[in-house]
C-alpha positions in Angstrom: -53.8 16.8 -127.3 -49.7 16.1 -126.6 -50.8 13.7 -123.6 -52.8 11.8 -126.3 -50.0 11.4 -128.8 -47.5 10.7 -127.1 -48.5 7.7 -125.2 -50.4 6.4 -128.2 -46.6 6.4 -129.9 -45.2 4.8 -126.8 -47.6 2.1 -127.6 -47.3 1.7 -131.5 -43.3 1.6 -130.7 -43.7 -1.2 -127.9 -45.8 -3.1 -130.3 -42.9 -2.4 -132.9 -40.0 -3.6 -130.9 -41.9 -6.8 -129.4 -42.9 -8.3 -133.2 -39.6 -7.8 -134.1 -37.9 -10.0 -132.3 -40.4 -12.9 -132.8 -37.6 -14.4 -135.7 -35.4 -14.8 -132.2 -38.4 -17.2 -131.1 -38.3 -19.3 -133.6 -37.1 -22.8 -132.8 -35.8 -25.6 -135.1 -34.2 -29.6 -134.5 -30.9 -29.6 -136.0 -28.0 -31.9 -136.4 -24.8 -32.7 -138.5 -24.8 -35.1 -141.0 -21.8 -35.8 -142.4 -21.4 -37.1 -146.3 -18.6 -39.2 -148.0 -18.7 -39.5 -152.1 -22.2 -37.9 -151.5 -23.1 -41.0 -149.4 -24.7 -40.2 -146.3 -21.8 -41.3 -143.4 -22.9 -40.6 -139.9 -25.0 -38.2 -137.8 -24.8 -36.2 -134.8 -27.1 -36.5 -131.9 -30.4 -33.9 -133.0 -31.0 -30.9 -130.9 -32.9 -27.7 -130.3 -31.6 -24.4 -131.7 -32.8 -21.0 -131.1 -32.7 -17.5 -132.2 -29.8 -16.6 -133.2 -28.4 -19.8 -132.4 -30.6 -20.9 -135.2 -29.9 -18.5 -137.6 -26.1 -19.0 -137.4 -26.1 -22.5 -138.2 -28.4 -21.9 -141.3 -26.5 -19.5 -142.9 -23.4 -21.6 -142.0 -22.0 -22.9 -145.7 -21.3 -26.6 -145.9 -17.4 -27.6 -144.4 -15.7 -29.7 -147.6 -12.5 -31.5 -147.2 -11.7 -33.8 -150.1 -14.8 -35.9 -150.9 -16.2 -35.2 -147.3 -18.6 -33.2 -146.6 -20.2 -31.9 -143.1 -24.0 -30.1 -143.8 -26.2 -28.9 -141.1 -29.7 -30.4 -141.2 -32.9 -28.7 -139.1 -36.3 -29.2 -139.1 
């Protein structure tokens, strides 16, 4: 019975660990845009973020200096 279970858990925990990091997968196009008076400025060059790459920059808050403002933009 124990050489049932056991790999049968092995499995379900493989299964586990492997969905989990499908969020690190994910991939997005992002780039800086940069705002003066709320009027978009200038851009940076778009590229490809991943993981937790990706993740950083979207949590990242908005960097305001005066009436300047620099936002990160993905898609």
């Amino acid at each position: 019975m124990k050489t049932k279970i056991i790999p049968g858990i092995l499995v379900l925990l493989m299964v586990a660990a492997f969905h989990s990091c499908e969020i690190l997968s994910d991939c997005k196009t992002c780039k800086q845009v940069t705002y003066v008076d709320g009027t978009w400025d200038h851009e940076t060059e778009p590229s490809e973020y991943c993981g937790a790459s990706l993740i950083s920059i979207e949590t990242m808050d908005d960097y305001v200096n005066g009436n300047v403002r620099v936002a990160w933009e993905c898609n």
